[in-house]
C-alpha positions as CSV (number, residue, x, y, z in Angstrom):
1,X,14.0,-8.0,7.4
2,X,12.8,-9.4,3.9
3,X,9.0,-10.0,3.1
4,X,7.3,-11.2,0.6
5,X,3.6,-9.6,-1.4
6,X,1.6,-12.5,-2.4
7,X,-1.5,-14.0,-4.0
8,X,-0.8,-17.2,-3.4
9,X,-1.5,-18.2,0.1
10,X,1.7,-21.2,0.3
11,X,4.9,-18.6,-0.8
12,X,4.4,-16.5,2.9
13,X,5.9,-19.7,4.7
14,X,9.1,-19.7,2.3
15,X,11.5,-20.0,5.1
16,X,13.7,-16.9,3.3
17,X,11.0,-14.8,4.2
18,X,10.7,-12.7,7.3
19,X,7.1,-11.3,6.9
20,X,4.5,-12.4,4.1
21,X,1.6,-10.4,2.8
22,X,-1.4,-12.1,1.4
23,X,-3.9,-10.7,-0.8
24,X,-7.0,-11.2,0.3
25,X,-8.9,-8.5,-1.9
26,X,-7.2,-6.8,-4.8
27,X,-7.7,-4.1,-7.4
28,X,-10.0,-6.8,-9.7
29,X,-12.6,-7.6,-6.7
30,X,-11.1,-10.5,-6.6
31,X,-11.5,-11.9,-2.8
32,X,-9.9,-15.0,-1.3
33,X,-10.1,-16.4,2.4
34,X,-7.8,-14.7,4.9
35,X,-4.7,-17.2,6.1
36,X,-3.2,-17.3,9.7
37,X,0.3,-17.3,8.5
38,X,0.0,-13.6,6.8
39,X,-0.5,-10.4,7.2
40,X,-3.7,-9.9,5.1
41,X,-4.1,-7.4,3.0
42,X,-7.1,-5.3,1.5
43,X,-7.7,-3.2,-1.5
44,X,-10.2,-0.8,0.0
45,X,-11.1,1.6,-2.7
46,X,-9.5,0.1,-5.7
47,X,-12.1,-2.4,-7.2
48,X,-13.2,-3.2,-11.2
49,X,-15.8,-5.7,-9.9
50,X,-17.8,-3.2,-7.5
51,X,-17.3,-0.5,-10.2
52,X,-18.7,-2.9,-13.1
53,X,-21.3,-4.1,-11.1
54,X,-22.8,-0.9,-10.0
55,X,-21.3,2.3,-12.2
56,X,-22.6,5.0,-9.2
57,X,-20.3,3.6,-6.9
58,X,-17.2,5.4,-9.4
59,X,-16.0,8.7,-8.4
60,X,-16.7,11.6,-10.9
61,X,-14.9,15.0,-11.0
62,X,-16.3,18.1,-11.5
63,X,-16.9,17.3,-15.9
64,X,-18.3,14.0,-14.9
65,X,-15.6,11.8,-16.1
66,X,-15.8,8.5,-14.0
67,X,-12.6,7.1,-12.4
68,X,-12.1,4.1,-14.0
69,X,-9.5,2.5,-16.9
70,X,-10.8,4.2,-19.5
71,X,-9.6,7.4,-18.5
72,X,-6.2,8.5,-18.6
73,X,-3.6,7.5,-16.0
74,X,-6.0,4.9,-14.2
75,X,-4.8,1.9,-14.1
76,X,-8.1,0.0,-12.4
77,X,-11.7,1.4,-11.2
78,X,-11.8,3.2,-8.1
79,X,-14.7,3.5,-5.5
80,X,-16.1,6.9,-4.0
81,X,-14.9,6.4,-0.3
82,X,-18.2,8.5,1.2
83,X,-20.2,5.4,0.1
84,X,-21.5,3.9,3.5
85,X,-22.7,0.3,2.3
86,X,-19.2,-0.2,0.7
87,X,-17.3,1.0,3.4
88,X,-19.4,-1.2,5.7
89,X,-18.5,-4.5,3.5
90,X,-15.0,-3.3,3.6
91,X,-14.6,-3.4,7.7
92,X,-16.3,-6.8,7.2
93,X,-13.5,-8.1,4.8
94,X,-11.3,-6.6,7.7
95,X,-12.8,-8.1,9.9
96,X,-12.4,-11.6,8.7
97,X,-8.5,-10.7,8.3
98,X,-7.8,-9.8,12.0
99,X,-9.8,-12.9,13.0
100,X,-7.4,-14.9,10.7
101,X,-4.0,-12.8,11.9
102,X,-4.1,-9.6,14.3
103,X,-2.4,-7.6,11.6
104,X,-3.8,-6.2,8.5
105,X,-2.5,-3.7,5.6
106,X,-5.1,-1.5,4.2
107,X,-4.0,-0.8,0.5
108,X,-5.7,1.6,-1.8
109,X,-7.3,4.0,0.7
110,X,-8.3,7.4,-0.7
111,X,-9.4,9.2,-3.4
112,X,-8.0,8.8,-6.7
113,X,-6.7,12.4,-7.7
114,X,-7.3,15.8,-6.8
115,X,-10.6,16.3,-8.9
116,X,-12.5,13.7,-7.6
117,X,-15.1,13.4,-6.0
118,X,-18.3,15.5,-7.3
119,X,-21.1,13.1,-6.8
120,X,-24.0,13.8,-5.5
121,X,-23.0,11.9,-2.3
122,X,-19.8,13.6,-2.0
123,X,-21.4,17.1,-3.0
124,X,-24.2,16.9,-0.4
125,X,-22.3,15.8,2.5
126,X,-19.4,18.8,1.9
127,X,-22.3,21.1,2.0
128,X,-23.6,19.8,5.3
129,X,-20.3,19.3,6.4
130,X,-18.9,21.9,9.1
131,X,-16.0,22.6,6.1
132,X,-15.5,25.0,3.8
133,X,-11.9,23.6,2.1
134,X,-12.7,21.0,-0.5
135,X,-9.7,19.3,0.2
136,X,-9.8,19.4,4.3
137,X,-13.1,17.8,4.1
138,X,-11.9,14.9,2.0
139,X,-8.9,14.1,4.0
140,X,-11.3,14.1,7.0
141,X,-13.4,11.4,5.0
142,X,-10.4,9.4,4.2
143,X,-9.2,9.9,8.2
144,X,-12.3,9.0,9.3
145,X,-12.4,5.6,7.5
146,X,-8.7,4.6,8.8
147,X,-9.7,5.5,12.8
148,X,-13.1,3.3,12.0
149,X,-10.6,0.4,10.2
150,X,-8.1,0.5,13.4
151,X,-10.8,0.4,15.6
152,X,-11.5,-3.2,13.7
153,X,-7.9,-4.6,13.9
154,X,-6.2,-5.7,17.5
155,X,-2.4,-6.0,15.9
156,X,-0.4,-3.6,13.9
157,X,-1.9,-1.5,10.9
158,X,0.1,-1.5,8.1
159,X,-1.1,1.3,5.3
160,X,0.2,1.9,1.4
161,X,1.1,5.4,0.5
162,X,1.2,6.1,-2.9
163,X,4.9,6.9,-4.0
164,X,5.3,10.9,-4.0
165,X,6.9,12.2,-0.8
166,X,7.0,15.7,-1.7
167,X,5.0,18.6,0.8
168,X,1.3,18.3,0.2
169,X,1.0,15.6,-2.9
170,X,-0.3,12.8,-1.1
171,X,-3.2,15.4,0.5
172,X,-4.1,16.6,-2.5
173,X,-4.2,13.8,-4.5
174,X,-5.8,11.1,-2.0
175,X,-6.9,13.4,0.8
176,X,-4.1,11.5,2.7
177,X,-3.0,13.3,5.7
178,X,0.0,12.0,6.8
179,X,-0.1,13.8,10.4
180,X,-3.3,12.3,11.3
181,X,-2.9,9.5,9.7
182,X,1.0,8.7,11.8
183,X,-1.5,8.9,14.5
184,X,-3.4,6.1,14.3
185,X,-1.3,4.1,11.5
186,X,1.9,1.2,13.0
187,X,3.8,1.1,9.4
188,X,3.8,2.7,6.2
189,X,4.4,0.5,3.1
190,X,5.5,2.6,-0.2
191,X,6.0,0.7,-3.4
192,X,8.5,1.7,-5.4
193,X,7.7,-0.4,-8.7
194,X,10.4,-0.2,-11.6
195,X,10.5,-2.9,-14.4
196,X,14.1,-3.3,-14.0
197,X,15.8,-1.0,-11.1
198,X,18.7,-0.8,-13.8
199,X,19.3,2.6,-12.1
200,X,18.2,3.3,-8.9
201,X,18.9,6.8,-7.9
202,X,15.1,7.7,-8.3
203,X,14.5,5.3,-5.6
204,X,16.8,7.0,-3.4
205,X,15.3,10.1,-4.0
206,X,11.7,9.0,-2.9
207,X,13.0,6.9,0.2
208,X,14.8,9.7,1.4
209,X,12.2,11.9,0.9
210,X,9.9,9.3,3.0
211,X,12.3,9.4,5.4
212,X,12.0,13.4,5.5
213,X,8.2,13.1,5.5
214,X,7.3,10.3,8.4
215,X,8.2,10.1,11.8
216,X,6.4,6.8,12.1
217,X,8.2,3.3,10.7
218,X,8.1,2.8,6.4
219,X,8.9,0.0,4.5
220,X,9.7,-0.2,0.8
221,X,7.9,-2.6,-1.6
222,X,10.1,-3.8,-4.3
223,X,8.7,-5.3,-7.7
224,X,10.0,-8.7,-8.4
225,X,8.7,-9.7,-11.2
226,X,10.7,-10.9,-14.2
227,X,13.8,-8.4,-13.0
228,X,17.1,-9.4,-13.4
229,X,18.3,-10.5,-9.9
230,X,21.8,-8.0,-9.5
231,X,19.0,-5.8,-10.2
232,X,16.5,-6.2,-7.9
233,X,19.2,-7.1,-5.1
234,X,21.0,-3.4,-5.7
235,X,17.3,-1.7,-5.4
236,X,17.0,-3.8,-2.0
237,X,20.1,-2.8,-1.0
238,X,18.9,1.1,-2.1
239,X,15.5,0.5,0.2
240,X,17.3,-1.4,3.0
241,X,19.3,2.2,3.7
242,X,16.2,4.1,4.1
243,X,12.8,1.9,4.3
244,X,12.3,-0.3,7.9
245,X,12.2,-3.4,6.0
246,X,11.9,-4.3,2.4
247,X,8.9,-6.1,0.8
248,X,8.8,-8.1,-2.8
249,X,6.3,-8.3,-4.9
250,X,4.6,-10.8,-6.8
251,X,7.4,-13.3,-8.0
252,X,8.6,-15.1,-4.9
253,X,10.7,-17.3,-6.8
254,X,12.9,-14.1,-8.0
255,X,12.6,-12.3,-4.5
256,X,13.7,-16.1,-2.8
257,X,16.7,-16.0,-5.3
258,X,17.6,-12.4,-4.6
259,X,17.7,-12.6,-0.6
260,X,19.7,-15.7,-0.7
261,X,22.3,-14.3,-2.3
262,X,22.4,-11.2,-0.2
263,X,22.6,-12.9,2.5
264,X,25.3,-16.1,1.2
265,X,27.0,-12.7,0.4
266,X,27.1,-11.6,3.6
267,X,28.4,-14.8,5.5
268,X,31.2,-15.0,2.9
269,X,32.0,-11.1,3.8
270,X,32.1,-12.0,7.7
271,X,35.5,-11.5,9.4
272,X,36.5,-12.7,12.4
273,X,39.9,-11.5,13.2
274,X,43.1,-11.0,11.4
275,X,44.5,-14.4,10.0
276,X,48.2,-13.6,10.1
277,X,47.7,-12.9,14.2
């Protein structure tokens, strides 16, 4: 199956697609009204307009240094995830997605990298916390917040994993534990975002090493925009062997053109018998 990542609420009925996400909260803060036709989809702890509105709401690591794009290898403001008040607006946003469409995907769920977070929020609650491993108590956070977000959502649970696949990152580096996690989680979603999949053995690499990881169902997200459309079809054709399904993002006009012509391709490779019996 083919789906499609969207912002804009009319591309999920494209006939060519099989399954449409809609963004209904992104990485900005920017919100928009849930739609029935969609799965709807939530940036939980990636937000610039909660972090510019209220700077204590940004991780800090042990130095101080807030999570947000000014610091190296950020690419938008994050949110600590032990804040209470935001988590509650969160399962409110989820809320209003499940009462548009049963299923949601929760995108941007954990921490952003190993070092964070040391604020005082975070730093109290480890020390009253029955832990004594940084890390175990921040994947408990992060595991905690899922099993409260299922709890709001009667369909399937889709979740984003960032894209590294190897023993232990995704733990560190978002508190993500993938064994709790399988429990409670329907689908994984990884994006594996390239500017022009003109080689695609990387991809490979990381679906398979999905497939090693997870037990429960993956998909792969695909990057659509602006790539050249042998391009983005051979990466689909790369995901298709490994992921579920395979998602495009953000130019539906480019992921329309690129599953038509897979599958005009495969009608014209059909065979129905041997012509000279």
């Amino acid at each position: 199956m083919y789906g499609v990542v969207t912002r804009n609420a009319e591309e999920v009925n494209w006939k060519e697609f099989d399954r449409g996400f809609y963004e209904v909260k992104d990485v900005t803060g920017r919100s928009a009204d849930p739609v029935p036709d969609a799965i709807n989809m939530v940036s939980c702890f990636g937000d610039n307009a909660a972090a510019d509105a209220d700077p204590s709401l940004v991780p800090v690591d042990d130095e101080g240094r807030r999570a947000t794009r000014e610091q190296p290898y950020f690419d938008w403001a994050y949110i600590c995830p032990s804040r209470e008040e935001y988590r509650e607006g969160l399962l409110e946003i989820i809320d209003d997605c499940a009462d548009a469409n049963e299923d949601v995907r929760l995108d941007d769920v954990g921490f952003p990298r190993a070092e964070y977070c040391h604020c005082e929020v975070c730093d109290e609650r480890f020390e009253a916390s029955e832990y004594d491993d940084r890390l175990e108590w921040r994947a408990s956070v992060i595991t905690e917040f899922v099993e409260e977000a299922v709890e709001h959502v009667p369909g399937r649970v889709y979740l984003t994993l960032y894209p590294d696949p190897y023993p232990g990152h995704l733990y560190e580096r978002a508190g993500l534990d993938l064994e709790a996690l399988e429990e409670v989680v329907d689908e994984f979603v990884v994006p594996l975002y390239d500017m022009a999949y003109s080689t695609t053995y990387w991809l490979e690499v990381i679906a398979s090493g999905f497939e090693s990881a997870l037990e429960t169902p993956f998909s792969i997200e695909l990057y659509a925009v602006d790539v050249d459309v042998d391009d983005l079809i051979h990466a689909a054709e790369v995901a298709d062997a490994y992921g579920k399904d395979v998602f495009f993002g953000y130019e539906a006009g480019n992921a329309r053109a690129a599953i038509r012509r897979m599958r005009a391709d495969k009608r014209e490779g059909v065979s129905y018998g041997d012509p000279d019996e």
